[in-house]
C-alpha positions as CSV (number, residue, x, y, z in Angstrom):
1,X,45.0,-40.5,9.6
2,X,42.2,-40.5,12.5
3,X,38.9,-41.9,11.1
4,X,36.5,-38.7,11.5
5,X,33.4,-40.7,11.6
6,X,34.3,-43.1,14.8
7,X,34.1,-40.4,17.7
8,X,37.0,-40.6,20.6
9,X,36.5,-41.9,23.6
10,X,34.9,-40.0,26.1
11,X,36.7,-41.5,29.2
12,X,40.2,-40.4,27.5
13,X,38.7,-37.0,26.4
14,X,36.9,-36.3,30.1
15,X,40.4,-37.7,31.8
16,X,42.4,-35.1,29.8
17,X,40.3,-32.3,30.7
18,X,39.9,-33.0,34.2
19,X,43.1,-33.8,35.6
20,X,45.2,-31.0,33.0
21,X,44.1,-27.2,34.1
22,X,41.3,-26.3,31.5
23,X,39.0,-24.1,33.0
24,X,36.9,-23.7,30.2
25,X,35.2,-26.1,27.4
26,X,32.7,-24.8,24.9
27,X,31.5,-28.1,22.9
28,X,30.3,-27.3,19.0
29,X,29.0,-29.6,16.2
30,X,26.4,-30.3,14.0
31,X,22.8,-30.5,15.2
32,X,21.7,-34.1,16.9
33,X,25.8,-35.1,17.3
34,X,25.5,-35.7,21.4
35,X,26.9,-33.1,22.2
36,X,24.3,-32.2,25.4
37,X,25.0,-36.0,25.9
38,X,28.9,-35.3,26.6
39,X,28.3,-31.9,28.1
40,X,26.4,-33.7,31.0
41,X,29.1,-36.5,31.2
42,X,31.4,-34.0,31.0
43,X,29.7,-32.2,34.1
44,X,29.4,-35.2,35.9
45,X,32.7,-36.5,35.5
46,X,34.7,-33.5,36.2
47,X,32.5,-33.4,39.7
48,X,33.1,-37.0,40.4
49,X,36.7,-35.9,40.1
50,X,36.6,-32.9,42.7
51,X,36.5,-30.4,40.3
52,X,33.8,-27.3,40.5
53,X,31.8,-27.2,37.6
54,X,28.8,-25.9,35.9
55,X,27.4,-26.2,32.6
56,X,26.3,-23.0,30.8
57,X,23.8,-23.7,27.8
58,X,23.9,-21.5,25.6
59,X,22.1,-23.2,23.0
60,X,19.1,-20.8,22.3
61,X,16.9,-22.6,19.8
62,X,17.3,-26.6,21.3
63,X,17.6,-26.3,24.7
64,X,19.0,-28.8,27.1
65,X,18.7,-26.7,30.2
66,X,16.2,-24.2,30.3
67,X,13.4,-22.2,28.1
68,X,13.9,-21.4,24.6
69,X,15.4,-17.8,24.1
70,X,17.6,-18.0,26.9
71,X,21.0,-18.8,28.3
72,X,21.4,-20.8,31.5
73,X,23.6,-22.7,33.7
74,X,22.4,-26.4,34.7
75,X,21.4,-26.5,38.4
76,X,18.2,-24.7,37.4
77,X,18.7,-21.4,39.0
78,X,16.4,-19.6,37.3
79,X,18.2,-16.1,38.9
80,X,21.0,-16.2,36.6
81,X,18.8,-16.6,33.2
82,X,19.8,-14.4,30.4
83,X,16.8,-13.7,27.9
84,X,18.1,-13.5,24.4
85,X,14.7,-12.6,22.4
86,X,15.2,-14.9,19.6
87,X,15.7,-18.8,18.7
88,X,18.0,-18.0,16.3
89,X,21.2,-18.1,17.8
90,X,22.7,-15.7,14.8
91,X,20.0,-12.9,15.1
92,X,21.1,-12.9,18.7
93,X,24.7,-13.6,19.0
94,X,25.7,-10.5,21.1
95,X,23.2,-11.7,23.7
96,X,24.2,-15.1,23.6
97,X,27.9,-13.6,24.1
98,X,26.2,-11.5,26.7
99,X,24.2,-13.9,28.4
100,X,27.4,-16.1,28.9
101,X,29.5,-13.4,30.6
């Protein structure tokens, strides 16, 4: 059994998702886990690789990219913003779902 308290490694993980055909990675944990951290290495990897991509945070109350209330891709294009109204990430949900399309 997998110890669940010693994180994999995020070269294997990275290399997995790169080089197979995922188009799409939505990242989830408990607050203060690194996941922002492995999003951008994520990001970086995949484009060191020859891969497009773009990160799209959609954390609305700790934001890595961005203003508080919103959704928005990395890169900081400010056109493509989605205001959500609220930090709380439940009380908005349908315009964090929004704000991702």
């Amino acid at each position: 059994m997998p110890d669940l308290h010693e994180p994999p490694d995020w070269s294997d993980v990275a290399a997995r998702i790169t080089h197979e055909s995922v188009r799409r990675v939505m990242v989830i944990g408990a607050a203060d886990v690194g996941k922002s951290t492995f999003c951008h290495f994520l990001l970086r990897t995949a484009r060191a690789g020859g891969r497009t991509a773009a990160l799209l945070d959609t954390d609305v109350g700790q934001k890595t990219v961005g203003p508080p209330a919103c959704v928005t891709p990395a890169g900081g294009d400010s056109s493509k913003l989605a205001f959500v109204g609220t930090t709380d990430p439940v009380q908005g949900w349908w315009r964090v779902v929004d704000g991702a399309r």
